[in-house]
C-alpha positions in Angstrom: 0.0 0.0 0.0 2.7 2.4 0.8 4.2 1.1 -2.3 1.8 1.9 -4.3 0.9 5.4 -2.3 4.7 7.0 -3.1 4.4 5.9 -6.6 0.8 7.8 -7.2 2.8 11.0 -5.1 5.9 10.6 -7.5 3.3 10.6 -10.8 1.7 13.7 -9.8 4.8 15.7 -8.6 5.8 14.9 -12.7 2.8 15.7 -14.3 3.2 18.8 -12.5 6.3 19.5 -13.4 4.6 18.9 -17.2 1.9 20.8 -16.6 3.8 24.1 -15.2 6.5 23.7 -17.6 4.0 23.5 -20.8 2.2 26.8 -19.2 5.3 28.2 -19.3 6.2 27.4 -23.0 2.6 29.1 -24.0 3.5 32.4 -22.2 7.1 32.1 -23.4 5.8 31.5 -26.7 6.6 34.5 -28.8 10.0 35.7 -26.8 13.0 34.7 -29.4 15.0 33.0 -26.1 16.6 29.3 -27.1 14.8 25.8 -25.3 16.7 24.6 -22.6 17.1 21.8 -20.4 17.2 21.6 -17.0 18.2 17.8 -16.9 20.9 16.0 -15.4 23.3 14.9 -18.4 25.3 11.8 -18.4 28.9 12.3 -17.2 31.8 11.7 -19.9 34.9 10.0 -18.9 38.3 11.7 -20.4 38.3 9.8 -23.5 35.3 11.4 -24.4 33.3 8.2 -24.1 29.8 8.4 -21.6 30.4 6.3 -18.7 28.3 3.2 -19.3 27.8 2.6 -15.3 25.6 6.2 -15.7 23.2 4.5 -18.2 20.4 3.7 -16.9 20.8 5.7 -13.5 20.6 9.3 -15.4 18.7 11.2 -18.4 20.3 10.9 -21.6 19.8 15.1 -23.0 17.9 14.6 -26.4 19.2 16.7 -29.3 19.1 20.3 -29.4 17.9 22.2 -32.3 20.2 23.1 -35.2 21.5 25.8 -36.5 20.4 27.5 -39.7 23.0 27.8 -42.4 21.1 28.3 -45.4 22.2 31.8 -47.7 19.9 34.8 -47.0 19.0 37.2 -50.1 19.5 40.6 -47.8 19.1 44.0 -49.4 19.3 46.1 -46.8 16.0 47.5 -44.9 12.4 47.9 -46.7 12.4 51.8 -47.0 13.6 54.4 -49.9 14.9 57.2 -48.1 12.4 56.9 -45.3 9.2 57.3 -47.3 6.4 55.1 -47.1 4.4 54.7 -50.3 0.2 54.1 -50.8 -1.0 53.0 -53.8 -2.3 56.6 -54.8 1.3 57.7 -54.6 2.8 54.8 -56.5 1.0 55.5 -59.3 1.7 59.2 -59.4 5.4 58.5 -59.4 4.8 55.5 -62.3 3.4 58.4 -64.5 6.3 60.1 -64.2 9.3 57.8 -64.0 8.3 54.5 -66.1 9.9 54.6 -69.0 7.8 53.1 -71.2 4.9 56.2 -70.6 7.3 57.9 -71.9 7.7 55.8 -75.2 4.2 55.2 -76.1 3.7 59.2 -75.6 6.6 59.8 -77.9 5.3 57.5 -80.8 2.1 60.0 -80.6 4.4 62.7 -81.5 6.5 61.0 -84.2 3.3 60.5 -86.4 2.1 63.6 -85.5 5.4 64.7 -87.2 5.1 62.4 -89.8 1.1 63.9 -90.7 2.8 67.3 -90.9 5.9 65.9 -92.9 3.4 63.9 -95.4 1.0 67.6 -95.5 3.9 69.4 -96.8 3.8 70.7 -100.3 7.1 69.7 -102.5 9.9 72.6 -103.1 10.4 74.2 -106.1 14.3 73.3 -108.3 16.2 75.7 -109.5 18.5 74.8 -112.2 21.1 77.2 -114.1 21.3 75.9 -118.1 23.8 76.8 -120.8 23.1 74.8 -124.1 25.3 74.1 -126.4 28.8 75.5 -124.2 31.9 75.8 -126.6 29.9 77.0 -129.7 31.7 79.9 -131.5 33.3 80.6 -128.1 31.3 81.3 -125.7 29.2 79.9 -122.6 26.7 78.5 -124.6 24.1 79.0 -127.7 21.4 79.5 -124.9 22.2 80.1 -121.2 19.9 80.8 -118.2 17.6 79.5 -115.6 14.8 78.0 -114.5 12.8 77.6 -112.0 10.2 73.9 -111.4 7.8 73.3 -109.5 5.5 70.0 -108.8 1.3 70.3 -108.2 0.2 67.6 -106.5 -3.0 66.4 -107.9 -5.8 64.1 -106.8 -6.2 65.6 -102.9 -2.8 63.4 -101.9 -1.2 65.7 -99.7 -4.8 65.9 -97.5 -4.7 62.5 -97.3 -1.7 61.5 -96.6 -1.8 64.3 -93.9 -5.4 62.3 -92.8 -3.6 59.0 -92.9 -1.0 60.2 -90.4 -3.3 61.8 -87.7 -5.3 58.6 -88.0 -2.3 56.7 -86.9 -1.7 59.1 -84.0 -4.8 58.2 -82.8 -3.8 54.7 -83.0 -0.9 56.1 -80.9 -2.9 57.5 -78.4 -5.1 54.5 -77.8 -1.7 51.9 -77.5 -0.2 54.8 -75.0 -3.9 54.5 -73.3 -3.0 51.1 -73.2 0.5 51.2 -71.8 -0.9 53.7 -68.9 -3.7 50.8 -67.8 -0.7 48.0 -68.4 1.5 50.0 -65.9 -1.1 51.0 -63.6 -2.6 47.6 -63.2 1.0 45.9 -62.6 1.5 49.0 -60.0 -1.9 47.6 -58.3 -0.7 44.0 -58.4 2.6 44.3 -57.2 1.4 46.6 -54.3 -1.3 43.6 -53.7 1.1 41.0 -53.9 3.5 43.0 -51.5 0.8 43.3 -48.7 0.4 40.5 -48.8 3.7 38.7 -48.5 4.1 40.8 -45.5 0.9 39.6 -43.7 2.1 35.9 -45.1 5.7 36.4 -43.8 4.6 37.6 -39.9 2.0 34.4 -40.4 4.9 32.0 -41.0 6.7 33.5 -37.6 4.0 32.7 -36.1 4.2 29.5 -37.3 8.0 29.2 -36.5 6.7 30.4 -32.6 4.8 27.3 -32.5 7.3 25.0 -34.3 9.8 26.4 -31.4 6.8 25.8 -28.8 6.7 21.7 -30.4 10.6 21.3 -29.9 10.2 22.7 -26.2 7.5 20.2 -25.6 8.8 17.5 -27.1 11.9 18.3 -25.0 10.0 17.9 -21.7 7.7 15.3 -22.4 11.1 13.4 -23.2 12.4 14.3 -19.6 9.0 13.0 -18.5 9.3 9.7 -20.8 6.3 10.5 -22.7 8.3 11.1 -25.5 11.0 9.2 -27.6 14.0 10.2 -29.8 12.4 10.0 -33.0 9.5 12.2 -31.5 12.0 14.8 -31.2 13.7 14.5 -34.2 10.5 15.0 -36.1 10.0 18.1 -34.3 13.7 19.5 -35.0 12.8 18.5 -38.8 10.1 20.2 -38.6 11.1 23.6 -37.0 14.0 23.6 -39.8 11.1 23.3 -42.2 8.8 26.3 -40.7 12.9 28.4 -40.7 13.1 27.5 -44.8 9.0 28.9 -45.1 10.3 31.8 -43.2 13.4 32.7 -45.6 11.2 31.7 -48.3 8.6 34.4 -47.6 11.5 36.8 -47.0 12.6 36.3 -50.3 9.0 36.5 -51.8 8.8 39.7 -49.9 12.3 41.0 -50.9 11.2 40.3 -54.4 8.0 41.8 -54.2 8.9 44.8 -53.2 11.6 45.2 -55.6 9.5 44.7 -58.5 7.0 47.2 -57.2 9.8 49.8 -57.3 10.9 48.7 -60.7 7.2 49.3 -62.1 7.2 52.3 -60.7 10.5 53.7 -61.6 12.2 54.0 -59.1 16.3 53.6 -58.7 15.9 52.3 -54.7 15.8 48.2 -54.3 12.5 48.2 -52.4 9.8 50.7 -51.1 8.3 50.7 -47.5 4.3 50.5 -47.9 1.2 50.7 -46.4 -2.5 50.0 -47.0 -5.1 47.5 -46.9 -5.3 44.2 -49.0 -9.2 43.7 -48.3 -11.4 44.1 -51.4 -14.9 46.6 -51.0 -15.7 46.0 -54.7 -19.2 44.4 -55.1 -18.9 41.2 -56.9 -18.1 41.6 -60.9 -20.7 40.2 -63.4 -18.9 38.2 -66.4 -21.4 39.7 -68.8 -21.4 42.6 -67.7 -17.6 43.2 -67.4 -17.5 41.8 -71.1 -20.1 44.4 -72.0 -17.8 46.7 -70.8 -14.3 45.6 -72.0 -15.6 45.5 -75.8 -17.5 49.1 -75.7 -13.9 50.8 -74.0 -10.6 48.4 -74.1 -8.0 51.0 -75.5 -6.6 47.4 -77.3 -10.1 47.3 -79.6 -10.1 50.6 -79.9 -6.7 50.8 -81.4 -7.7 48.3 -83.4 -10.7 49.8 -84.6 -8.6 53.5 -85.3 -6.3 51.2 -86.9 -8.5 50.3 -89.5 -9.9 54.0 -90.3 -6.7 54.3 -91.0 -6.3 51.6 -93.3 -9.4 52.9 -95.1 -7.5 56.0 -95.2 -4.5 54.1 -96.9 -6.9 52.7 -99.6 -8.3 56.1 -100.9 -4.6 57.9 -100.4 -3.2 54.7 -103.1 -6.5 54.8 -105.3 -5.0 58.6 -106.1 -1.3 58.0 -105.9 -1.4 57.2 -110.3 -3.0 60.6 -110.9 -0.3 62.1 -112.2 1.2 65.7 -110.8 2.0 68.3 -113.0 5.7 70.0 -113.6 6.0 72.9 -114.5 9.2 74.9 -115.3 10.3 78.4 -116.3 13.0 81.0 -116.5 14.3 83.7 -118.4 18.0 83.3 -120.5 20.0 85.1 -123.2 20.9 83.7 -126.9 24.3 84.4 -127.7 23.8 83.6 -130.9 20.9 86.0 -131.8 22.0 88.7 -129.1 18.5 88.5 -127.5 17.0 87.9 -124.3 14.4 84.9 -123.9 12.6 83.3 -121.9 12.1 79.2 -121.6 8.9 77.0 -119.9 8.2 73.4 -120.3 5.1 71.4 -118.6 5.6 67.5 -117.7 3.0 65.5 -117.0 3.3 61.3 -116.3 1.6 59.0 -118.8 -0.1 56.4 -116.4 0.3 53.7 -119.1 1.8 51.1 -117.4 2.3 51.9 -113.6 -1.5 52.8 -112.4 -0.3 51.9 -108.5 -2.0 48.2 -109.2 -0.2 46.5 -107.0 0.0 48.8 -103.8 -3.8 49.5 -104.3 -4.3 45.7 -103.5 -2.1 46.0 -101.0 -3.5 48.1 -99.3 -7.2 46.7 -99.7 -5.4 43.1 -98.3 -4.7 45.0 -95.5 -8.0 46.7 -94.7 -9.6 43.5 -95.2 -7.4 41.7 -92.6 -8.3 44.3 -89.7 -11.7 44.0 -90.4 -10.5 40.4 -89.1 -8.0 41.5 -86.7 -10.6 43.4 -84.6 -13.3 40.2 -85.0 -10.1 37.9 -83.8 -9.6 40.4 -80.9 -12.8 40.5 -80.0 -13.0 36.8 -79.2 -9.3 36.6 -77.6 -10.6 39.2 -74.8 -13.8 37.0 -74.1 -11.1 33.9 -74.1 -8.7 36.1 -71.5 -11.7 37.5 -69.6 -12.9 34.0 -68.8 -9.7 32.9 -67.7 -9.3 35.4 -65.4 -12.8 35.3 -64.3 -12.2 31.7 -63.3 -9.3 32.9 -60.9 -11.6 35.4 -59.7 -14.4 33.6 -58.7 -12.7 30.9 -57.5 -11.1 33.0 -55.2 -14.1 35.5 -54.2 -15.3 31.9 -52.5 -12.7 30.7 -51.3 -12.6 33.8 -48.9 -16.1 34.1 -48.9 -15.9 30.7 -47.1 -13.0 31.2 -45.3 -14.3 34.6 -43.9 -17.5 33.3 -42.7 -16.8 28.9 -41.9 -13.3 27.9 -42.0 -11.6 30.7 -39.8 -14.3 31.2 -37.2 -14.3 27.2 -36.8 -10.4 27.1 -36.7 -10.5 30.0 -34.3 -13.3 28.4 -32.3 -11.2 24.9 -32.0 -8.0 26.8 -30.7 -9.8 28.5 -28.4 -11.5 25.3 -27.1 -8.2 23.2 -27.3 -6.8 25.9 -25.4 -9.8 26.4 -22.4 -9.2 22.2 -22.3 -5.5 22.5 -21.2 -6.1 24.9 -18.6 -9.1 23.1 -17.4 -6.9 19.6 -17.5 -8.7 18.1 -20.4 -6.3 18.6 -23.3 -2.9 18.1 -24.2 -0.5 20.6 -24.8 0.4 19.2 -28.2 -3.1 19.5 -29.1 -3.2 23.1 -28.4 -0.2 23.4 -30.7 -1.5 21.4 -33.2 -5.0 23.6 -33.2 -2.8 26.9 -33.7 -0.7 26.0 -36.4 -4.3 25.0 -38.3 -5.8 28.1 -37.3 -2.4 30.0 -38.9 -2.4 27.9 -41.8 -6.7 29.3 -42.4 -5.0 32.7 -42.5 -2.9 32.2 -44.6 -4.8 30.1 -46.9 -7.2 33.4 -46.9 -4.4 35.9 -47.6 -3.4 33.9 -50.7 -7.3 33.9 -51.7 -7.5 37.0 -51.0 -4.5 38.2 -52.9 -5.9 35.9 -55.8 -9.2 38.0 -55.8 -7.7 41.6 -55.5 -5.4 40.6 -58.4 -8.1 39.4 -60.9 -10.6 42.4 -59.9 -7.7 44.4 -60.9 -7.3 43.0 -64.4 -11.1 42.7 -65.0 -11.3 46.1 -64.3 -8.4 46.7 -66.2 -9.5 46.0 -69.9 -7.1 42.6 -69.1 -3.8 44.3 -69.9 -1.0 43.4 -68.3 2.6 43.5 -68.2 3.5 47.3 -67.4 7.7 47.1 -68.6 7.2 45.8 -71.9 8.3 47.5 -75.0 4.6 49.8 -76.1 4.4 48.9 -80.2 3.5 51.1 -82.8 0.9 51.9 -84.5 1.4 49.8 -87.4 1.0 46.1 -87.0 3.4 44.1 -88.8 3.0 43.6 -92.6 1.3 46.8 -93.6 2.3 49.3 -95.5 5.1 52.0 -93.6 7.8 52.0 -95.8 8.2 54.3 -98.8 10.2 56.7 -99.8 8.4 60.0 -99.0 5.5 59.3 -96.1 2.6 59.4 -98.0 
């Protein structure tokens, strides 16, 4: 009886000891200070051997945790000179600094230049003439000058000048384009970089309870409640949580970085702030089609593309109507001792040569915008639909998460963790409980980053990609090159 009396007192002294310990660890939980252990440790003879006659009669101290070796991508602190950046402000400083604004704006000037270049009415020649030099002596039988100039016939300058301002509006719309391209990248990186940050703190927190496991494991080992391979699977599993930590580092790091190239600037990463919930009602396919093919800068380029092209048809229809050449000037005859004057008018036969070729040309290429736009038409519904899948796959996924998953997990932690205090729950299960409930978050951060970034495209006109190079206004294959724009 008294046997059995001591051994009941010794079992609660240890649980206990278990109990106060684990308390501790959950108070402890978020201070950066290293496990430790309070055990007594086998002594080591001096060869460096553990004395065998100790087995047995003392605790063997399990493994501590390792060190982490792994490289680091480090560049420097998240700031740029101690300014913190919204979104508002990010894309004020992307209109000014990203270069490729800049480049679609300039290729509105250059056929702007190009319509006054192709408006401009041809210079007059003035040519000095001596006819028949050497005869009897002198300079010439007739010697003088002229003056020629061309008339352009047929309306060509007018439209040549109409085809050019047609393709600065083209211009226009692709530099329309390039401002939503840059400003929707701005929105996503900004998106994607708030929410690394709330992913990154959520994988400390994760690391916390990875430490708490290893300081558990640790004492239920003291305890015997736990073997070696128990806590090697929590030392493999705290390195893991360390590698999701540099990992979201790096995510961040890069995040940031990109946001900063977007925007133009020269620093490696910006400091932000702002908010990654979405207040946007939810988007109607239909009705977000409706609205990408009435004002998508990309169909309407298209669609200013092929006024143009109409342009081109009429300007070629008029290029074999031949100009007129006239010359004039006065001279003297040596011959006869008289004064003169000398005038010619050349006008083209359009025998041969009546533009043929360019005419159909030119019709080939009206003819294949009329199909461009119908093919663009079609590849916006295709790209909307994709991105609409992302979107409302991720509108319910936080829908659910907001309103089921996280108040559950929530409600489970808070129940596993009312059950330790109360005597009725492990403390491993209270661990076990958090890092689900942390994982919820993080699975609705991810969702949620998923919705604000399609919402942004949608709303976008689906244009994308705000650093590549803004194309003319020509598409490849149509007419550009000749010798005078025209």
């Amino acid at each position: 009886m008294t046997t059995a009396r001591s051994f009941l007192y010794c079992w609660l002294l240890c649980a206990g000891a278990y109990s106060a310990r684990a308390v501790e660890a959950q108070q402890h939980r978020h201070s950066d200070a290293a496990p430790t252990t309070q055990s007594k440790l086998i002594p080591i003879q001096p060869d460096g051997k553990p004395d065998t006659n100790e087995i047995g009669r003392a605790f063997t101290a399990p493994p501590a945790p390792p060190e982490l070796t792994a490289p680091v991508w480090s560049t420097g602190e998240f700031d740029a000179g101690g300014t913190v950046y919204n979104l508002d402000t990010l894309l004020q400083v992307a209109t000014q600094h990203n270069p490729t604004l800049i480049q679609a704006r300039l290729h509105i000037n250059a056929q702007l230049a190009r319509a006054v270049q192709a408006g401009l009415y041809p210079n007059p020649t003035v040519s000095a003439i001596g006819e028949q030099i050497g005869l009897n002596g002198t300079a010439g039988e007739w010697v003088g000058a002229e003056i020629e100039q061309r008339f352009v016939t047929g309306g060509k300058l007018d439209l040549s000048r109409e085809k050019y301002l047609q393709r600065a509006r083209v211009a226009e719309f692709n530099s329309m384009a390039q401002q939503y391209r840059v400003c929707n990248d701005i929105r996503i990186r900004f998106f994607n970089s708030l929410a690394a940050l709330q992913i990154l703190e959520l994988r400390r927190e994760l690391l916390k309870t990875a430490e708490d496991q290893v300081l558990t494991m640790r004492e239920m080992y003291n305890l015997g409640q736990a073997n070696q391979a128990d806590v090697q699977r929590s030392l493999a599993m705290i390195q893991k949580h360390r590698l999701a930590v540099l990992g979201a580092e790096s995510h961040l790091l890069r995040e940031l970085v990109e946001l900063a190239v977007m925007a133009g600037l020269e620093c490696e990463n910006v400091a932000i702030e702002g908010t990654l919930e979405s207040q946007q009602s939810l988007i109607d396919f239909e009705t977000a089609y409706r609205q990408i093919i009435e004002c998508s800068p990309e169909l309407l380029a298209a669609q200013a593309k092929l006024r143009e092209d109409g342009v081109t048809v009429n300007r070629e229809r008029v290029e074999w109507v031949p100009d007129i050449v006239v010359s004039a000037g006065p001279g003297y005859n040596n011959v006869d001792r008289q004064t003169t004057v000398g005038a010619r008018v050349a006008l083209e036969i359009p025998l041969f040569d009546r533009n043929q070729g360019t005419i159909a040309q030119a019709q080939a290429d009206y003819t294949r915008q009329t199909r461009e736009i119908q093919r663009l038409r079609l590849d916006l519904k295709r790209r909307l639909a994709a991105e609409y899948e992302r979107y409302i796959s991720a509108v319910q996924h936080v829908t659910e998460l907001e309103s089921v998953i996280l108040p559950a997990q929530r409600e489970t932690y808070r129940l596993a963790l009312e059950g330790y205090q109360r005597n009725r729950a492990e403390w491993p299960d209270v661990l076990m409980a958090q890092e689900s409930y942390t994982n919820a978050r993080i699975d609705y951060v991810t969702h949620l980053k998923a919705q604000r970034e399609t919402e942004t495209v949608i709303n976008g006109f689906l244009l994308r990609d705000g650093l590549a190079t803004p194309g003319g206004p020509v598409p490849s294959g149509h007419i550009d090159s000749v010798p005078k724009p025209r």
